[in-house]
N, C-alpha and C positions, 0 to 999 in steps of 0.2 A: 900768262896762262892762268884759268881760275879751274879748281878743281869740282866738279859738280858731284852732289854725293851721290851718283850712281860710279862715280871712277876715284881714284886714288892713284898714285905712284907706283910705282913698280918696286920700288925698294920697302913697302908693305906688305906685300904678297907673303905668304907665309912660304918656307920650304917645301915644296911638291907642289903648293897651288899653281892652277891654270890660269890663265886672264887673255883677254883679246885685247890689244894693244889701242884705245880710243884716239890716241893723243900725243905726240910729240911737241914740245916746246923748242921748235926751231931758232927764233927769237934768242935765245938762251944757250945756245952755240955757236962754236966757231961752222963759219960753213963749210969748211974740211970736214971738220967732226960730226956734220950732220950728214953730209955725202958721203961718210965711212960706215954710220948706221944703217944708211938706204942698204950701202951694199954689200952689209951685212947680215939685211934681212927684217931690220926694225922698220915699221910702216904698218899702219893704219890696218886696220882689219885680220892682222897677225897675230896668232896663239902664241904665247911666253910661257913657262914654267921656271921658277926660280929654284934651283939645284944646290945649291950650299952658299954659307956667308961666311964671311972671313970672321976668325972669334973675337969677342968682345968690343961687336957691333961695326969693326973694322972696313977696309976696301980690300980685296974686294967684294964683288956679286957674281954668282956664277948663275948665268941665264942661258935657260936652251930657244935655238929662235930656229923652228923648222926642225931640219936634223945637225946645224951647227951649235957648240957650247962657246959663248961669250962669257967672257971678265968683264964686266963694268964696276966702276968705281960709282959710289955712291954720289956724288954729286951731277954725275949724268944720267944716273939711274933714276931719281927725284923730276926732271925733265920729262919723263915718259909715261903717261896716263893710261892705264890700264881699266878696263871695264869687267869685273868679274861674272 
């Protein structure tokens, strides 16, 4: 996956920022873990907001996708391209 500078990663987002989801790196999971994302509402054209970070820089990432709150660890978080 290559990141174009109109997108970044999701684990850039600042606390309370918005972002529409560009881009998942499929490639780069297991396909469980990419079928658990679908159905948990990560996908292409989806608003994110990042809601708090585990302290000093830690896992996890608390992300709201719709009206559910996810934990994502930071290395699948890095996965997921976000267009602000």
């Amino acid at each position: 996956m290559t990141v174009s500078a109109l997108h970044r990663p999701i684990d850039a987002l600042a606390i309370g920022e918005v972002a529409l989801i560009a881009a998942i790196d499929r490639a780069g999971l297991e396909p469980q873990t990419a079928q658990r994302l679908c159905e948990l509402g990560f996908d292409e054209g989806v608003d994110v907001e990042i809601l708090h970070r585990a302290p000093f820089g830690g896992d996890p990432i608390a992300v709201r996708v719709g009206n559910m709150v996810v934990a994502l660890r930071r290395d699948m978080a890095r996965l997921i391209e976000v267009a602000a």
